[in-house]
N, C-alpha and C positions, 0 to 999 in steps of 0.2 A: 644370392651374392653375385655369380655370374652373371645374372640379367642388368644387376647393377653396373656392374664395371663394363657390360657391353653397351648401357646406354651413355655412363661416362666417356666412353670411345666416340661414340657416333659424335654426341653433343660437342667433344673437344676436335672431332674432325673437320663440323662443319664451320664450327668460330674459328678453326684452323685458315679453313677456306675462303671464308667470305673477307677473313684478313687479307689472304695473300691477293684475291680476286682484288678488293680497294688497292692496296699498296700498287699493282700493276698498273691500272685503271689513272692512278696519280702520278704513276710516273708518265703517263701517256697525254694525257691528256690535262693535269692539274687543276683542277678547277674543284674537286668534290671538297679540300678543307678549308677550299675559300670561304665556301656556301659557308661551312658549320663557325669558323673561328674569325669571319670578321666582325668589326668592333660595330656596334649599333651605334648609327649617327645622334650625335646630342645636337638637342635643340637647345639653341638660343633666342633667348629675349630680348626682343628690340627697346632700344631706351623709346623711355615716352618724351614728348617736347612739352616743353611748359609754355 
């Protein structure tokens, strides 16, 4: 049971970390939720001429 809650620790240290690490990284520089949350360009269809 101890091993268990010692790897619960590590595991919630380092998603601790790599959180605060992005968060910092965004405030600096902002660019990494550009990358993940811009909107994908739609394509449009050209009318055909008759």
């Amino acid at each position: 049971m101890q091993q268990l809650m010692t790897f619960l620790a590590v595991i919630a240290g380092l998603v601790f970390s790599v959180a605060v690490a992005l968060a910092i990284e965004e405030l600096i520089f902002g660019k990494v939720f550009q990358l993940f949350f811009t909107p994908a360009p739609v394509r449009v269809r050209a009318e055909q001429k008759r």
